[in-house]
PyMOL Python script that loads the backbone (N, CA, C, O; Angstrom):
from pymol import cmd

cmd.read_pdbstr("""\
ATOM      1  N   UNK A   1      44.396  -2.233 -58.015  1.00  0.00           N
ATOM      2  CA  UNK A   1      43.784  -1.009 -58.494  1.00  0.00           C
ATOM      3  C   UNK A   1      43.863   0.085 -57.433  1.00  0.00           C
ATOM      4  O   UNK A   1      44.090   1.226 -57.838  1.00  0.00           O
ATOM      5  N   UNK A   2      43.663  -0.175 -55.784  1.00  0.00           N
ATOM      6  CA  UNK A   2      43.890   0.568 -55.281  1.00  0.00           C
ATOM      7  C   UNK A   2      44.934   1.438 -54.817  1.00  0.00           C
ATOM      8  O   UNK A   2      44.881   2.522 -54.236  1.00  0.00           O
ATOM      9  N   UNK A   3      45.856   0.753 -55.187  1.00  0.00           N
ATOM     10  CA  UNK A   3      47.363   0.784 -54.560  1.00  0.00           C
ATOM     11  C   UNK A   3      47.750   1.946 -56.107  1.00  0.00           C
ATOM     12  O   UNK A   3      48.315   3.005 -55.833  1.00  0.00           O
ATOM     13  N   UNK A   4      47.503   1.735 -57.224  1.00  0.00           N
ATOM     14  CA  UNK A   4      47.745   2.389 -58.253  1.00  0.00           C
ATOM     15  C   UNK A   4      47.329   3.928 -58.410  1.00  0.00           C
ATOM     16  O   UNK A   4      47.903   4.875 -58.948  1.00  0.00           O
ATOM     17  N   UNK A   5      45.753   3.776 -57.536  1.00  0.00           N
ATOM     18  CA  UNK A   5      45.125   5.334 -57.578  1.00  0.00           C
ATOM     19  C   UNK A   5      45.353   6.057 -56.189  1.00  0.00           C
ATOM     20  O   UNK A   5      44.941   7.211 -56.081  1.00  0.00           O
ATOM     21  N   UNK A   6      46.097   5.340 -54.930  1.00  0.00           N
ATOM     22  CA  UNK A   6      46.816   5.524 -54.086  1.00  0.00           C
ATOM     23  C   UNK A   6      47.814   6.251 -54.476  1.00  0.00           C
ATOM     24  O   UNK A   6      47.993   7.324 -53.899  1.00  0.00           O
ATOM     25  N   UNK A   7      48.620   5.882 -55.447  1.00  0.00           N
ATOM     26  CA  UNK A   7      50.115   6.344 -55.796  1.00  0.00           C
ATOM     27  C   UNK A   7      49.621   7.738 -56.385  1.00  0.00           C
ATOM     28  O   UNK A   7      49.894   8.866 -55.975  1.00  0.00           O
ATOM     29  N   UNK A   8      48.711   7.308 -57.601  1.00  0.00           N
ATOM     30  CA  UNK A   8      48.602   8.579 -58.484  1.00  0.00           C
ATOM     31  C   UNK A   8      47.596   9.813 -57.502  1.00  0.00           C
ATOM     32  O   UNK A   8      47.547  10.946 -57.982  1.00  0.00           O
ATOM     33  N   UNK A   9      47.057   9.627 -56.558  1.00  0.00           N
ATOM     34  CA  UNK A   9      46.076  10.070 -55.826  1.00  0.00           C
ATOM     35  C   UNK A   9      47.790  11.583 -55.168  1.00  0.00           C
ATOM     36  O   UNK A   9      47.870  12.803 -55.314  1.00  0.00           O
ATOM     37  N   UNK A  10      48.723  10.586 -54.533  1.00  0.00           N
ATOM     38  CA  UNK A  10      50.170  11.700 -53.724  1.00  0.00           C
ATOM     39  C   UNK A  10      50.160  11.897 -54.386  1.00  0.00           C
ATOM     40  O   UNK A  10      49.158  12.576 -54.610  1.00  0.00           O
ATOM     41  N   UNK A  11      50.967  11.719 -55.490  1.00  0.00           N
ATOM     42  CA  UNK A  11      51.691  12.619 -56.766  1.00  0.00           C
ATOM     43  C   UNK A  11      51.276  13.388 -57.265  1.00  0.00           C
ATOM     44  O   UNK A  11      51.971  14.363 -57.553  1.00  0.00           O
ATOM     45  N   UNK A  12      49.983  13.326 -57.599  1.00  0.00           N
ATOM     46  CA  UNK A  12      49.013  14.739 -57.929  1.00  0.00           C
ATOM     47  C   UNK A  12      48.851  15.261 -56.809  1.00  0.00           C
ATOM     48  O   UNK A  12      48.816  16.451 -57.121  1.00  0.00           O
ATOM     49  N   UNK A  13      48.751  15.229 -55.932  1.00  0.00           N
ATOM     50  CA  UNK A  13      48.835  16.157 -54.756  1.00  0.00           C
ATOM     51  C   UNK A  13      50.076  17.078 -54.405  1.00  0.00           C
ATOM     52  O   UNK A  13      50.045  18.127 -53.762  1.00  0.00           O
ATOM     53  N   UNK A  14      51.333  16.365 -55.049  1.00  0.00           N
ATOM     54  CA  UNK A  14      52.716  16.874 -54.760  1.00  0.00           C
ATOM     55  C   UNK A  14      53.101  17.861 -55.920  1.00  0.00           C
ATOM     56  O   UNK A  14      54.004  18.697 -55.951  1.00  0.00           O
ATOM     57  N   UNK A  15      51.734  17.375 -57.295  1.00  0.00           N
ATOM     58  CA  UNK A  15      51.854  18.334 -58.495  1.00  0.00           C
ATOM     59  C   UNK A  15      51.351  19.149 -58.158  1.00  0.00           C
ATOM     60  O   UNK A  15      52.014  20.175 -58.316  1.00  0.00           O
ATOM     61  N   UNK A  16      49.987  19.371 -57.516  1.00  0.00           N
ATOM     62  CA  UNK A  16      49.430  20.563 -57.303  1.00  0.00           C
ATOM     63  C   UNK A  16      49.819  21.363 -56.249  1.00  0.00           C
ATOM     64  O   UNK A  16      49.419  22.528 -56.262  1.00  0.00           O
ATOM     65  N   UNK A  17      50.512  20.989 -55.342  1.00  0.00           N
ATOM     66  CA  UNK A  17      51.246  21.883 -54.422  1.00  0.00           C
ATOM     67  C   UNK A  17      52.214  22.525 -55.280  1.00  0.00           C
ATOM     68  O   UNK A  17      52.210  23.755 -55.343  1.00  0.00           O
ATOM     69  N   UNK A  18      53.037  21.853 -55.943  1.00  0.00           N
ATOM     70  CA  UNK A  18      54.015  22.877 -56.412  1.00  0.00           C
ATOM     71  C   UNK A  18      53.636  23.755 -57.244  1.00  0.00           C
ATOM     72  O   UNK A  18      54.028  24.913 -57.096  1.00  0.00           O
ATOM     73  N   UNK A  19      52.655  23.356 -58.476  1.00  0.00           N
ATOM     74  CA  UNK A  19      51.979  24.610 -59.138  1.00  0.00           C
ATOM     75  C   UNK A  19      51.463  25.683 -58.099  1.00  0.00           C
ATOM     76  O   UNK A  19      51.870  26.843 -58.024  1.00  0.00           O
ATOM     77  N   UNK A  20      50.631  25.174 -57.421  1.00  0.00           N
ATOM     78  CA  UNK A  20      50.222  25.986 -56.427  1.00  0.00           C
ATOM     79  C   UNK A  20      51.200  27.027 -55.787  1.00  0.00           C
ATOM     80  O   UNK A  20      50.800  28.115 -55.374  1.00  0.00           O
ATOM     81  N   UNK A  21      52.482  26.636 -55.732  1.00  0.00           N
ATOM     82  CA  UNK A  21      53.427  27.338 -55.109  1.00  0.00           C
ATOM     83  C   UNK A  21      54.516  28.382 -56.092  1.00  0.00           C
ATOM     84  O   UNK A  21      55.489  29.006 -55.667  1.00  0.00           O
ATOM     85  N   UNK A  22      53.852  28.318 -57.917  1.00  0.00           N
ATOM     86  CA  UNK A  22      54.023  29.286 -58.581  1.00  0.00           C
ATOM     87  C   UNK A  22      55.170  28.577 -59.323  1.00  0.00           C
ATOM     88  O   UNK A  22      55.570  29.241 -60.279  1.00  0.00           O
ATOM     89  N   UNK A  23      55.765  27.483 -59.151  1.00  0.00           N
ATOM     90  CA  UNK A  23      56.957  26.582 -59.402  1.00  0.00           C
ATOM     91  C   UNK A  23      56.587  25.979 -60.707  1.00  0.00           C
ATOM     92  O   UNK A  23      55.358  25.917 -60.760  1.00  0.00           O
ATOM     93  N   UNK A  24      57.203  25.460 -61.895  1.00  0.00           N
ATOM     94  CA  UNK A  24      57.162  24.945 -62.875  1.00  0.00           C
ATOM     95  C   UNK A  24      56.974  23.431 -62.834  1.00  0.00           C
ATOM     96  O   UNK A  24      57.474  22.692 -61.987  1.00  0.00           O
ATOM     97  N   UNK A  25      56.219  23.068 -63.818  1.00  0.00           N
ATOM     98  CA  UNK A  25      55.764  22.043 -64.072  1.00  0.00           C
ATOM     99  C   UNK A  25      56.535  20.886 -63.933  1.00  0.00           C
ATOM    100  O   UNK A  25      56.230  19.791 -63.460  1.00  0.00           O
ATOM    101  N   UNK A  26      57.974  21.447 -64.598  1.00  0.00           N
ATOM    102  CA  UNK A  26      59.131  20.886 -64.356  1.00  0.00           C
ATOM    103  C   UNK A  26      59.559  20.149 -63.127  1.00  0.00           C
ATOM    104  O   UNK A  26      59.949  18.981 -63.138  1.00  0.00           O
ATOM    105  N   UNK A  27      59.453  20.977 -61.965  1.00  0.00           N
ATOM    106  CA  UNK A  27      60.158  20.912 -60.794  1.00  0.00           C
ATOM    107  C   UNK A  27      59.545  19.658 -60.282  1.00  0.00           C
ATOM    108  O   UNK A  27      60.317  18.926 -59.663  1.00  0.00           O
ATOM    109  N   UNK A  28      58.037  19.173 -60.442  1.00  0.00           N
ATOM    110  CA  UNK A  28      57.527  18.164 -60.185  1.00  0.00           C
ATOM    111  C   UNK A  28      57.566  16.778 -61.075  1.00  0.00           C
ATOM    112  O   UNK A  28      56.619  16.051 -61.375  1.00  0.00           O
ATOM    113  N   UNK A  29      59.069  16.631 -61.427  1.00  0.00           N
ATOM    114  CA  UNK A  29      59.037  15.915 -62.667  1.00  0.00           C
ATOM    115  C   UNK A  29      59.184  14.329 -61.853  1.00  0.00           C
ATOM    116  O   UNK A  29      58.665  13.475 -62.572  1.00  0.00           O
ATOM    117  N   UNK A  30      59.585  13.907 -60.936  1.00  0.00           N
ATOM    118  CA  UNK A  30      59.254  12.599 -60.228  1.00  0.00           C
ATOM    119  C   UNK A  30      58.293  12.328 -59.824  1.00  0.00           C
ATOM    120  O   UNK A  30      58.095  11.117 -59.723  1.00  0.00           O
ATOM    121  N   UNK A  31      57.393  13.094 -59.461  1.00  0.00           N
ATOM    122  CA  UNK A  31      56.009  13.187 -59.524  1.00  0.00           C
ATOM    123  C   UNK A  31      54.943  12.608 -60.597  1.00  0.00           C
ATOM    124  O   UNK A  31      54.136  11.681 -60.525  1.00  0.00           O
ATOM    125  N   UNK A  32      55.199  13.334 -61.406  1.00  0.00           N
ATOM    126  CA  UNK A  32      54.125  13.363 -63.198  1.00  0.00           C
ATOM    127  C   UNK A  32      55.110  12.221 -63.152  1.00  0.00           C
ATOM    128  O   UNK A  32      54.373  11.271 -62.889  1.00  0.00           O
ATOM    129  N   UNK A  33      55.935  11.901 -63.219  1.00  0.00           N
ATOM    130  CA  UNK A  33      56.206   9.976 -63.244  1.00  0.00           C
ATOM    131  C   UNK A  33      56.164   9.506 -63.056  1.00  0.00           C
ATOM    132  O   UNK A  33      56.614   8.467 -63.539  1.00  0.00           O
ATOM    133  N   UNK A  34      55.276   9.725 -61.638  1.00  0.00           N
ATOM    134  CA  UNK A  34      55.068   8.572 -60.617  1.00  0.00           C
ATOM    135  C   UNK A  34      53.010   8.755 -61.404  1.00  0.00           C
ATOM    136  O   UNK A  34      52.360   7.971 -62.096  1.00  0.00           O
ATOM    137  N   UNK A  35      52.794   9.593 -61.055  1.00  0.00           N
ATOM    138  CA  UNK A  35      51.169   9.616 -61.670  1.00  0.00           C
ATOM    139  C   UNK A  35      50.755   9.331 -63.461  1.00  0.00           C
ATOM    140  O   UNK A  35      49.696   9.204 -64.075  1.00  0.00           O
ATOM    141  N   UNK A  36      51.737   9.324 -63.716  1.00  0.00           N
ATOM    142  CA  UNK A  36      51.226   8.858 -65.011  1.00  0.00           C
ATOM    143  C   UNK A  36      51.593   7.915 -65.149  1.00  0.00           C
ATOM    144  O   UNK A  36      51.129   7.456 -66.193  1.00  0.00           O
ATOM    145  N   UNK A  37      52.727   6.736 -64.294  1.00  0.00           N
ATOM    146  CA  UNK A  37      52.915   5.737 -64.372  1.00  0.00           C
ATOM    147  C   UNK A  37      51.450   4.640 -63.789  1.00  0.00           C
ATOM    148  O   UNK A  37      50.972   3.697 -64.420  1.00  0.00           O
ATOM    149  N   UNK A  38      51.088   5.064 -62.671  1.00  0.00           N
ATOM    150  CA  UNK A  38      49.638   4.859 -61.687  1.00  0.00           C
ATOM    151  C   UNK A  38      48.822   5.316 -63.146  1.00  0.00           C
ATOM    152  O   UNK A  38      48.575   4.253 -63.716  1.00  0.00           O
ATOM    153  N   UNK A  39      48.467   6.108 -63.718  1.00  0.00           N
ATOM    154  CA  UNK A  39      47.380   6.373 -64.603  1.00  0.00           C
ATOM    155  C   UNK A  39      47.837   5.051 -65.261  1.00  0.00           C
ATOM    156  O   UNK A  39      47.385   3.977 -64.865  1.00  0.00           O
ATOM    157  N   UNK A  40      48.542   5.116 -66.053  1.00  0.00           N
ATOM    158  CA  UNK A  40      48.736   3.635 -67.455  1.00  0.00           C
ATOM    159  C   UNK A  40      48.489   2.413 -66.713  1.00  0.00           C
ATOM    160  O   UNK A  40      48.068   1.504 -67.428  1.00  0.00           O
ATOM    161  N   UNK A  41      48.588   2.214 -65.851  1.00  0.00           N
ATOM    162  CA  UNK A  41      48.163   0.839 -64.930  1.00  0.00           C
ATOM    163  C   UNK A  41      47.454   1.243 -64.612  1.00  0.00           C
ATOM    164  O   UNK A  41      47.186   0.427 -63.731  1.00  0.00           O
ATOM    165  N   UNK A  42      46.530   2.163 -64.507  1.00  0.00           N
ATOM    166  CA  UNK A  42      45.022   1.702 -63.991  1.00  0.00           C
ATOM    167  C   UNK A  42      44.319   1.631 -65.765  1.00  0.00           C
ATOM    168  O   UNK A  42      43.487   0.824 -66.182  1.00  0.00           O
ATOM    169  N   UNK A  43      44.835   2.498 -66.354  1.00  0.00           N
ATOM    170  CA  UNK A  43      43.736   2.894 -67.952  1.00  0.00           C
ATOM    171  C   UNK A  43      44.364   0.520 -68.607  1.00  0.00           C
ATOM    172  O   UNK A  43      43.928   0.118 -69.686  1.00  0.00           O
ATOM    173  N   UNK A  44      44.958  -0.121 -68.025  1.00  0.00           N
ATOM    174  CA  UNK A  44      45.137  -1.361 -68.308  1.00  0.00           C
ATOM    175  C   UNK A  44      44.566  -2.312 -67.706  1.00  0.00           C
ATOM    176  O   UNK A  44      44.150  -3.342 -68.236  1.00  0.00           O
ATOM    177  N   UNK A  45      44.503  -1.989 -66.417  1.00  0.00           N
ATOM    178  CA  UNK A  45      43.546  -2.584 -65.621  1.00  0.00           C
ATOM    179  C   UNK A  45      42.289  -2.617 -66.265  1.00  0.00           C
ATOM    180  O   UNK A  45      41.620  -3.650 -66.248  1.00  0.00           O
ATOM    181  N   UNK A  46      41.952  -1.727 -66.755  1.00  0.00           N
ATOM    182  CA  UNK A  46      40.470  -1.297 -66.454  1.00  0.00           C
ATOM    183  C   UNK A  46      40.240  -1.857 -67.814  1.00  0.00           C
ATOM    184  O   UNK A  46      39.362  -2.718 -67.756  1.00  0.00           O
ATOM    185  N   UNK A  47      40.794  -1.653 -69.242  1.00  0.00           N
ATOM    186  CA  UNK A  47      41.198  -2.473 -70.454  1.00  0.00           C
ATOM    187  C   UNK A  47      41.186  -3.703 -69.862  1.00  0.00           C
ATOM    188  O   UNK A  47      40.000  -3.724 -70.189  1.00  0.00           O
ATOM    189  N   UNK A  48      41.366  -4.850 -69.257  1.00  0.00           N
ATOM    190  CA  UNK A  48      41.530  -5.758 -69.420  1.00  0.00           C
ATOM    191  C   UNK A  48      40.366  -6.201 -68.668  1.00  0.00           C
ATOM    192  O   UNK A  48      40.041  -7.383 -68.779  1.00  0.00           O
ATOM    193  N   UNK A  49      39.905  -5.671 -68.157  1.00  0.00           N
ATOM    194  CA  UNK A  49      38.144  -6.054 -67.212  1.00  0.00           C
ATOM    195  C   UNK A  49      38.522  -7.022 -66.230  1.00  0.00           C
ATOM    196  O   UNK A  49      37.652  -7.796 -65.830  1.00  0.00           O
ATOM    197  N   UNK A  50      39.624  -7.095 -65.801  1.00  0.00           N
ATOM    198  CA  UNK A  50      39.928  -8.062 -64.754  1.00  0.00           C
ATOM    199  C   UNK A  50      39.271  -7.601 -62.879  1.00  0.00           C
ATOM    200  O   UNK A  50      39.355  -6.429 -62.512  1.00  0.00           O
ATOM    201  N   UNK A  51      38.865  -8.344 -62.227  1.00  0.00           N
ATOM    202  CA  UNK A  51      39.177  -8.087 -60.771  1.00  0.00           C
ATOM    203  C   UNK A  51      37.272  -6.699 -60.922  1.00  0.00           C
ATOM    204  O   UNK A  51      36.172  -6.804 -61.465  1.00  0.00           O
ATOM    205  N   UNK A  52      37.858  -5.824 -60.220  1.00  0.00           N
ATOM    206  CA  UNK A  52      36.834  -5.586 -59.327  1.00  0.00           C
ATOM    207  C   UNK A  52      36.548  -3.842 -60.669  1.00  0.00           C
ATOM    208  O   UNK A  52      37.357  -2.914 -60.679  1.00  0.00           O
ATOM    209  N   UNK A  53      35.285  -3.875 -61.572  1.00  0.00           N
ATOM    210  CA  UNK A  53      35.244  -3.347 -62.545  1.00  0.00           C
ATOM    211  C   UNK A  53      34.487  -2.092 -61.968  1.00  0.00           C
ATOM    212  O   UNK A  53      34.385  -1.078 -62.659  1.00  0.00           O
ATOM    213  N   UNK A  54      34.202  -2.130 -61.287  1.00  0.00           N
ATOM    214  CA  UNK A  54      33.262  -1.101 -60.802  1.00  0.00           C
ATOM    215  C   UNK A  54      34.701   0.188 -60.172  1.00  0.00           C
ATOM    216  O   UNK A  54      34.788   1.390 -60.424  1.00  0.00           O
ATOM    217  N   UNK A  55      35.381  -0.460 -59.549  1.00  0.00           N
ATOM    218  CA  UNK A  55      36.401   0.100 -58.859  1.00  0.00           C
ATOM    219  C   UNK A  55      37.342   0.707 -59.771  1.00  0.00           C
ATOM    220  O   UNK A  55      37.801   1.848 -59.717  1.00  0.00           O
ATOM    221  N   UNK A  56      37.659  -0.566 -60.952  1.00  0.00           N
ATOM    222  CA  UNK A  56      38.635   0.398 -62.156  1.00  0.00           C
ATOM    223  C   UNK A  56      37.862   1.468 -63.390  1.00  0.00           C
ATOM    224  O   UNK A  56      38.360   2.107 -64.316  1.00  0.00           O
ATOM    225  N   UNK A  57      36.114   1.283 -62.808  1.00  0.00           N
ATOM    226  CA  UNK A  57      35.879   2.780 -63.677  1.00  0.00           C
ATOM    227  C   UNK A  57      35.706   4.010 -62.648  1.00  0.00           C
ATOM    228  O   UNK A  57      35.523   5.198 -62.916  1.00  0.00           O
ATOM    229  N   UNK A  58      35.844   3.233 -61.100  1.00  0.00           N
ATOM    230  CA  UNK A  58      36.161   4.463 -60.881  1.00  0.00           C
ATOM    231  C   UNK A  58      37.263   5.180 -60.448  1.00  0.00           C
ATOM    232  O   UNK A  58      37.272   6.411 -60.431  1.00  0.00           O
ATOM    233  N   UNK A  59      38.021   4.616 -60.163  1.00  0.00           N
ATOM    234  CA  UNK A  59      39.698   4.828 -60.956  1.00  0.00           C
ATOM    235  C   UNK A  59      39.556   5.874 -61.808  1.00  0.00           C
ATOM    236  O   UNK A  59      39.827   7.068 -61.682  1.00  0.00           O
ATOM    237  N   UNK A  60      39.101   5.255 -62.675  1.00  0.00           N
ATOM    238  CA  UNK A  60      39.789   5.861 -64.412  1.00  0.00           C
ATOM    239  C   UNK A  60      38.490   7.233 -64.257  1.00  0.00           C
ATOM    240  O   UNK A  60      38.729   8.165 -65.024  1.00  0.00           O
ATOM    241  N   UNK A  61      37.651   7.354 -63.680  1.00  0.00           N
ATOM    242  CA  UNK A  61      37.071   8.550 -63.541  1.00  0.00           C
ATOM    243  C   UNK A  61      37.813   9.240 -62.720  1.00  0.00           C
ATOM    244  O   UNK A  61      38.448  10.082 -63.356  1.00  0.00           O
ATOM    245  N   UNK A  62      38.065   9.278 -61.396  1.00  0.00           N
ATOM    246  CA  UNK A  62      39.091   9.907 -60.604  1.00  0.00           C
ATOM    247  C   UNK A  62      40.236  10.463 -61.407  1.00  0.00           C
ATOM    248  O   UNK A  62      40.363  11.683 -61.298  1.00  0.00           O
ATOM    249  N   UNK A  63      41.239   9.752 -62.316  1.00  0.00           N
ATOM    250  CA  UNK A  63      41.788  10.055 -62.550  1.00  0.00           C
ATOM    251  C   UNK A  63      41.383  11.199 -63.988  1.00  0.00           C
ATOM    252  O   UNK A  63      41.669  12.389 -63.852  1.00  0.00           O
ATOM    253  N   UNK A  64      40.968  10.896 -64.812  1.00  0.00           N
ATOM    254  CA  UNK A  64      40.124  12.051 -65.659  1.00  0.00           C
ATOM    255  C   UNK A  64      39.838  13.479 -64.742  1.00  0.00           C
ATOM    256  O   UNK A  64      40.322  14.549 -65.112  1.00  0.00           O
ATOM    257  N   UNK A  65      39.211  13.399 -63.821  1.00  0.00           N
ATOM    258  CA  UNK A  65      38.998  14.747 -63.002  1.00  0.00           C
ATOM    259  C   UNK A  65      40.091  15.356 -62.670  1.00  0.00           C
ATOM    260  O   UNK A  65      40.080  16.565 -62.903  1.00  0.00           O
ATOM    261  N   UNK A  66      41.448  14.743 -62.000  1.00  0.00           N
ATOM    262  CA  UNK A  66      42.842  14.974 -61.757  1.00  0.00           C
ATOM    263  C   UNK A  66      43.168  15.896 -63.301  1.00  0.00           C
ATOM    264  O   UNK A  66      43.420  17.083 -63.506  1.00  0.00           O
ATOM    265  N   UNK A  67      43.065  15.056 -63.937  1.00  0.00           N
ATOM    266  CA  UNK A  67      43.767  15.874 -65.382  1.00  0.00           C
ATOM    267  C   UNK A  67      43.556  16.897 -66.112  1.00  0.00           C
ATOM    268  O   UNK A  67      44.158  17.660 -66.868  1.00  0.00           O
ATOM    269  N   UNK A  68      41.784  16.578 -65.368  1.00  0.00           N
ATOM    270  CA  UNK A  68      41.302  18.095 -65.858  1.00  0.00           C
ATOM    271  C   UNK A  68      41.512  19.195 -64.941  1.00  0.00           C
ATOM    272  O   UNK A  68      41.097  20.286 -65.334  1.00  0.00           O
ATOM    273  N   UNK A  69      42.012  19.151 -63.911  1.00  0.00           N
ATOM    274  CA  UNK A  69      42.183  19.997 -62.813  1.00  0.00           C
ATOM    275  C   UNK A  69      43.791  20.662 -63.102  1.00  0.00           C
ATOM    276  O   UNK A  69      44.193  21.801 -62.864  1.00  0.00           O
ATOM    277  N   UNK A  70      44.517  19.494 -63.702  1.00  0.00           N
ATOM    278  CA  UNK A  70      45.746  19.793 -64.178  1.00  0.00           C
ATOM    279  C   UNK A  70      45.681  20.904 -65.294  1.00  0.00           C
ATOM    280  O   UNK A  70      45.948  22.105 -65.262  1.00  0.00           O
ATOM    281  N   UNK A  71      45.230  20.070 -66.290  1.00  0.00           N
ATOM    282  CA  UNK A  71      45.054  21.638 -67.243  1.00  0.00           C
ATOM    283  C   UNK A  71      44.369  22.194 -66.974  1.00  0.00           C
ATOM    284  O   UNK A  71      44.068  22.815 -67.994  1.00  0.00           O
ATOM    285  N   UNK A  72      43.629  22.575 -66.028  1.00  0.00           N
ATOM    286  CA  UNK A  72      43.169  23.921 -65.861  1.00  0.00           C
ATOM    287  C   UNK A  72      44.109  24.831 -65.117  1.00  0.00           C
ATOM    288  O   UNK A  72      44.049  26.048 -65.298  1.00  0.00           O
ATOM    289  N   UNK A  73      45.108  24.205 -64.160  1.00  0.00           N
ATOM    290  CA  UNK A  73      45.872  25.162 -63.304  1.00  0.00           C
ATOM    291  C   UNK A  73      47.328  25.144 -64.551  1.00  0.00           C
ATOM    292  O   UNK A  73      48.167  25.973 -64.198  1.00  0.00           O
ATOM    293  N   UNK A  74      47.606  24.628 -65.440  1.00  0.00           N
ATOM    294  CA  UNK A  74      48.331  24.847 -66.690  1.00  0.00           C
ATOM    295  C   UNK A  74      47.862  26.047 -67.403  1.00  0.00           C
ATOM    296  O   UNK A  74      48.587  27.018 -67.615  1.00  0.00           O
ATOM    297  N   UNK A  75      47.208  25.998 -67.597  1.00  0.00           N
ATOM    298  CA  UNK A  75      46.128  26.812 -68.818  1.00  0.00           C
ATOM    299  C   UNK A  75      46.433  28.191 -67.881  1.00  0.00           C
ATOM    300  O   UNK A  75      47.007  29.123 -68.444  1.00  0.00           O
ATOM    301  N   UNK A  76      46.041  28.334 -66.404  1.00  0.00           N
ATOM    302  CA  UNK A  76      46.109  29.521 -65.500  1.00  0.00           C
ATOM    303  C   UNK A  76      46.986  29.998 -65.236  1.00  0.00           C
ATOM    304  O   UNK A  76      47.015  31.197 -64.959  1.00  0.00           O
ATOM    305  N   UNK A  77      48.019  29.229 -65.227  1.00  0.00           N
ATOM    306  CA  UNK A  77      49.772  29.619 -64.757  1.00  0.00           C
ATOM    307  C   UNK A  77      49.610  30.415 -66.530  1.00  0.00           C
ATOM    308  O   UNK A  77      49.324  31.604 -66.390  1.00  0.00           O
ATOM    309  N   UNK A  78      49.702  30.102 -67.704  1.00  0.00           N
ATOM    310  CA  UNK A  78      49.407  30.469 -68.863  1.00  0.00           C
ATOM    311  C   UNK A  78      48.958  32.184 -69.333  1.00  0.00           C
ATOM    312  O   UNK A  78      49.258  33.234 -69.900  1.00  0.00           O
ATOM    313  N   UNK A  79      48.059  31.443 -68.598  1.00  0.00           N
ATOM    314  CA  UNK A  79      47.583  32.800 -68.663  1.00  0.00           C
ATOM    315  C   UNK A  79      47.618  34.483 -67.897  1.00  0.00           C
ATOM    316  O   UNK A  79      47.098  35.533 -68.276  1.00  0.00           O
ATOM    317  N   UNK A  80      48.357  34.206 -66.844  1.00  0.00           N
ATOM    318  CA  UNK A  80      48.741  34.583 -65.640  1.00  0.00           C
ATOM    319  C   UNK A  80      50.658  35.464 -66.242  1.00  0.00           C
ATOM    320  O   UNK A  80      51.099  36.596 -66.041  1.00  0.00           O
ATOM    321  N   UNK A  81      51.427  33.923 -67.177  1.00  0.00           N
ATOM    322  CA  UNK A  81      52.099  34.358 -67.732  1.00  0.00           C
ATOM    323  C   UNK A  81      53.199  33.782 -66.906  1.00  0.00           C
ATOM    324  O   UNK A  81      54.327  34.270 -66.838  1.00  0.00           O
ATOM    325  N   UNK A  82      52.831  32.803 -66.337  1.00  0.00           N
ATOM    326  CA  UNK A  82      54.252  32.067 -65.609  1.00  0.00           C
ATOM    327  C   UNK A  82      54.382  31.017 -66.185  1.00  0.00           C
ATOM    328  O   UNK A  82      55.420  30.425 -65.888  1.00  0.00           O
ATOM    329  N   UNK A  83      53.729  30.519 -66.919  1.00  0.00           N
ATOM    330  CA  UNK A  83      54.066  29.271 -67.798  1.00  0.00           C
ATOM    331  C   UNK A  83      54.222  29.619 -69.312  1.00  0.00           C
ATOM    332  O   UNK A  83      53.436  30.421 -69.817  1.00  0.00           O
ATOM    333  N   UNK A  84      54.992  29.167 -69.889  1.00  0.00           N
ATOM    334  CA  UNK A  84      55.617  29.267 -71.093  1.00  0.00           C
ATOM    335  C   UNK A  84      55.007  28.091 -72.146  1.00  0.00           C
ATOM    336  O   UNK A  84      55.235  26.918 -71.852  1.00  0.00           O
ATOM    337  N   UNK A  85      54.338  28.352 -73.207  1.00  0.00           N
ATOM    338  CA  UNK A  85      54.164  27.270 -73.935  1.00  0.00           C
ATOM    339  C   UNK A  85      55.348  27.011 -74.616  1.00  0.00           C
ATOM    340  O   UNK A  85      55.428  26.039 -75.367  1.00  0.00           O
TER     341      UNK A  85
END
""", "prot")
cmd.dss("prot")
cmd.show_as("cartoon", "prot")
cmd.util.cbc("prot")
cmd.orient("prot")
């Protein structure tokens, strides 16, 4: 579990730098594959109640906050007019 919100923990960090840096969503596309790969293994982990449960809800909370942080700097690039729906 840790090693999973480890992974997804960089990759969102490497997403939000590049938004941050005015760059398309796009450009971070090994990234959002590496963190949403870490998200689905932890949202299974945590489904299967195995191992240490306290740790995979808070995982799966960590990662919820990430996403909402995501669409919000989506939604802003949006609105701003650098992102294209």
């Amino acid at each position: 579990m840790l090693i999973e919100l480890m992974a997804a923990n960089a990759a969102f960090a490497v997403i939000k730098q590049t938004l941050s840096n005015g760059k398309e969503i796009a450009d971070a596309g090994s990234a959002l594959t590496k963190y949403f790969s870490a998200s689905q293994a932890i949202e299974k982990k945590a489904q299967l109640g195995t191992g240490d449960v306290l740790a995979a809800y808070q995982a799966k909370q960590a990662i919820e906050r990430q996403e909402k942080e995501l669409e919000f700097m989506l939604n802003k690039q949006g609105l701003l007019g650098y992102y294209k729906y």
